[in-house]
C-alpha positions in Angstrom: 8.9 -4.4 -10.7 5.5 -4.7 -11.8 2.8 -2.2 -13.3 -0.6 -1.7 -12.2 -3.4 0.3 -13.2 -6.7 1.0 -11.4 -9.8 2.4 -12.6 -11.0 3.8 -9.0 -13.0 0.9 -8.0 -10.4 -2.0 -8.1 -7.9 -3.0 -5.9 -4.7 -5.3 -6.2 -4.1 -8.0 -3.4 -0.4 -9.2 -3.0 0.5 -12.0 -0.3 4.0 -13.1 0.7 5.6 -16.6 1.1 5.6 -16.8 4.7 8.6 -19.4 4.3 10.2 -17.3 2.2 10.1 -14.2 4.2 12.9 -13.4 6.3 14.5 -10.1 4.9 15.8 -7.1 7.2 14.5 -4.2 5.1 11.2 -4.0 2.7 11.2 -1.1 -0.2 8.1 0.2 -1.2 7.9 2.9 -4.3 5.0 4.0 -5.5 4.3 6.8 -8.4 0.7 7.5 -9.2 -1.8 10.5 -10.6 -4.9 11.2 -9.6 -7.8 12.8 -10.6 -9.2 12.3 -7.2 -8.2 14.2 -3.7 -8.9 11.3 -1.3 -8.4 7.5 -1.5 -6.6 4.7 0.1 -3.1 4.2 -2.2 -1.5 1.3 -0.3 -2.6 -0.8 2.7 -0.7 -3.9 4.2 -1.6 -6.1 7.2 0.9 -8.4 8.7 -0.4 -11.8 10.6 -0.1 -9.9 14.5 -1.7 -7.0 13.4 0.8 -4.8 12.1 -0.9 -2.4 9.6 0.0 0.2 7.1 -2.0 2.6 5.1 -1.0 5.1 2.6 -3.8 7.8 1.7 -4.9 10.7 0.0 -6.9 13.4 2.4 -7.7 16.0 0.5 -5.1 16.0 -2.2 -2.2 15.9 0.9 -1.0 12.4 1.5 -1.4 10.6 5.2 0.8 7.4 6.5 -0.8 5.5 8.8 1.9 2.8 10.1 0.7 0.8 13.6 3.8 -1.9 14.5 
């Protein structure tokens, strides 16, 4: 696993070896603290236009997942 730390105004971009890729099941685990209630925490877009969005919203998170 690897460790990341972000000062609120910085961002981490991750792609995947599209040759590579061909796995039934992807694992995401995140732990974080926040000083902040809102914020975007994760967000991934796939090559058709698959998207997904993990948030804060007033200290209560939101998943946004569009297949």
């Amino acid at each position: 696993s690897d460790v990341a730390d972000f000062d609120g105004r910085s961002s981490l971009l991750y792609r995947f070896n599209q040759k590579l890729m061909s796995t039934l099941k992807d694992v995401i685990s995140l732990k974080f603290k926040s000083m902040q209630g809102d914020g975007v925490l994760f967000h991934g877009e796939g090559q058709r236009g698959d998207h997904i969005t993990l948030e804060l919203q007033k200290g209560r998170l939101a998943l946004y997942l569009n297949l």
